[in-house]
C-alpha positions as CSV (number, residue, x, y, z in Angstrom):
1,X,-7.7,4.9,49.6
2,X,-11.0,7.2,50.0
3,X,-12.0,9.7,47.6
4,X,-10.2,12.5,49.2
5,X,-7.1,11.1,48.9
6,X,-7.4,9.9,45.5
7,X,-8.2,14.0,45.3
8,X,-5.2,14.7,46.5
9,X,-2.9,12.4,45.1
10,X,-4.6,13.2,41.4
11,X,-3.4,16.7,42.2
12,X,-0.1,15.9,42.8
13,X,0.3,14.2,39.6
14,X,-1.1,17.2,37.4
15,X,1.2,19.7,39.3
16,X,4.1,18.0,39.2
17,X,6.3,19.2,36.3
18,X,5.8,16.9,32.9
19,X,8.8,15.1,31.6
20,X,11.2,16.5,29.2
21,X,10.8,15.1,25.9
22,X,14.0,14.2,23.9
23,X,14.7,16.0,21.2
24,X,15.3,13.2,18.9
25,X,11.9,11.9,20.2
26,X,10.5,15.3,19.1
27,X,11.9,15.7,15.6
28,X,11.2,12.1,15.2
29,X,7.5,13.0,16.0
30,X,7.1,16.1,13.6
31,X,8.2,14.0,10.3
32,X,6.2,11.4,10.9
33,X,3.4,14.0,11.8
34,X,4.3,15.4,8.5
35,X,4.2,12.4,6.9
36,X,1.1,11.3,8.1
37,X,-0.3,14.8,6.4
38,X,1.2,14.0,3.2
39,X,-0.6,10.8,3.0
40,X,-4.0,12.2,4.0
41,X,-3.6,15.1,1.0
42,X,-2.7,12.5,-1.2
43,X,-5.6,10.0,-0.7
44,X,-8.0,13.1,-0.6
45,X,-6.6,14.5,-3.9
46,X,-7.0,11.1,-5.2
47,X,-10.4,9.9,-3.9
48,X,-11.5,13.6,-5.4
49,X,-9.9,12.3,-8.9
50,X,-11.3,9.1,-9.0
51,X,-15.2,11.1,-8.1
52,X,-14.4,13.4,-11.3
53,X,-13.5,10.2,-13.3
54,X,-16.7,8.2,-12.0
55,X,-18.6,11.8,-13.3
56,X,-17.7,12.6,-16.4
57,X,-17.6,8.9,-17.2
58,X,-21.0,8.8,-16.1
59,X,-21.7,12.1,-18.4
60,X,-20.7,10.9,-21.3
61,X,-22.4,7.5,-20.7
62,X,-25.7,9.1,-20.4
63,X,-25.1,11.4,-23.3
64,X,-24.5,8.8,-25.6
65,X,-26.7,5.6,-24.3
66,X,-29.9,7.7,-23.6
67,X,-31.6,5.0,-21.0
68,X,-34.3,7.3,-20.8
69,X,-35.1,6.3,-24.6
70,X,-37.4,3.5,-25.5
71,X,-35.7,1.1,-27.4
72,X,-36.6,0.8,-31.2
73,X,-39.2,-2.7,-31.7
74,X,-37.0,-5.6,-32.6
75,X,-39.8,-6.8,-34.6
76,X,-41.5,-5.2,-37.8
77,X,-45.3,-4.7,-37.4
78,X,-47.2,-7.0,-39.6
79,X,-47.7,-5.9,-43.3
80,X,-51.7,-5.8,-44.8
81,X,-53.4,-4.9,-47.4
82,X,-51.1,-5.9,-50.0
């Protein structure tokens, strides 16, 4: 088979009619695209949760640890002149 009739017989095929799809097939199809949608909203609304969580716990964390503070000396300086 050249290239011209591979041409022509790859225009066949995308004239010809498409099959019919069964409507059972089709409904089918539309819930489980449906559900499919569900699922993605929930585990974006979720994911989007958990980020809020990790940032106000991360807030709050901050606000009350203060790492940018020194610590306080463990130790007490040496007393003199006594």
């Amino acid at each position: 088979m050249n290239r011209t009739e591979r041409e022509a017989a790859a225009r066949r095929i995308l004239e010809q009619r498409p099959p019919r799809v069964p409507t059972e097939l089709y409904d089918d199809v539309v819930h489980r695209g449906e559900r499919v949608l569900r699922r993605r909203t929930a585990v974006r609304r979720a994911l989007w949760l958990v980020l809020l969580a990790v940032t106000v716990a991360l807030a709050v964390w901050v606000l009350t640890v203060r790492p940018w503070v020194e610590p306080p000396s463990q130790t007490t300086p040496p007393v003199s002149g006594w």
